[in-house]
C-alpha positions in Angstrom: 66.4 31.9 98.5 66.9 30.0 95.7 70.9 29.7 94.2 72.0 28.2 90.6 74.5 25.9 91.7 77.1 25.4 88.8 79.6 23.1 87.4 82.9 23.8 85.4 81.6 23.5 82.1 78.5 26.0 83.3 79.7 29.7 83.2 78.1 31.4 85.9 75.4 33.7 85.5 78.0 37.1 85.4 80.4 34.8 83.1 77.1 34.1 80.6 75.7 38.1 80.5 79.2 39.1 80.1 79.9 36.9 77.3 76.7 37.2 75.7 77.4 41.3 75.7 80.9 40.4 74.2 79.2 38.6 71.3 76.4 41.0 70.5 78.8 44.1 70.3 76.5 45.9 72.6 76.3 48.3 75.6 74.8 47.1 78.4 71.8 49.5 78.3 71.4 48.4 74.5 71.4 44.6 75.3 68.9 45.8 78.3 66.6 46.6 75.9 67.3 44.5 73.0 66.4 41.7 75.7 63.2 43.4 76.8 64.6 43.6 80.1 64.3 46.9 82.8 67.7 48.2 82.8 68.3 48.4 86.7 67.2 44.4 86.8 69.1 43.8 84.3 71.8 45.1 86.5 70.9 42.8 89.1 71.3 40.2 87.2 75.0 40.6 86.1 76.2 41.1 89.3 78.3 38.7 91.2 76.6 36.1 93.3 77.7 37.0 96.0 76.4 40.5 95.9 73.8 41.4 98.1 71.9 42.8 95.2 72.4 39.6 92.9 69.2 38.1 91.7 68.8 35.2 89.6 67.9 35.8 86.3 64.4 34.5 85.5 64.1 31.5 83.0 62.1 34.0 80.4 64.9 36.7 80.3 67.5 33.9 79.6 65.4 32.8 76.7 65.1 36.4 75.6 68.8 36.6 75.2 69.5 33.1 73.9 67.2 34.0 71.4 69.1 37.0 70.2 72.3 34.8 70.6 70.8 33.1 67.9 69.7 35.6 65.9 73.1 36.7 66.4 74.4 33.5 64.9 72.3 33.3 61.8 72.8 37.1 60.8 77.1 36.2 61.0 76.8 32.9 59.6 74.5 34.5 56.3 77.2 37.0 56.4 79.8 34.6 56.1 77.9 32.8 53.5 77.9 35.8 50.9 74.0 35.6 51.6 
């Protein structure tokens, strides 16, 4: 089975989904969604890796949510702006 390894200045993925949640304001059911992703993977996802039910999270689900990181982003910078 395939593992992430990461470095210090990585996050793992639990750290990322967490923070991610943080920023968006959201419940995890909402950012499930939001995402596009099933709510019980999406579980899977943010557990710890060394959880027997861990599973990486695919490469299209992270681009999902950087995508609404970004969206994010714009939407509080406008807001900043007076936009």
């Amino acid at each position: 089975m395939y593992h992430a390894t990461t470095t210090m200045s990585e996050p793992t993925q639990q750290a990322y989904l967490k923070a991610a949640k943080r920023t968006l304001g959201l419940t995890w059911d909402e950012f499930a969604a939001q995402a596009g992703i099933h709510p019980r993977a999406f579980k899977t996802y943010r557990m710890p890796e060394d959880s027997q039910d861990h599973r990486p999270l695919p490469a299209l689900a992270r681009r999902s949510i950087d995508q609404l990181l970004a969206q994010h982003q714009q939407l509080m910078s406008k807001a900043s702006n007076g936009a």
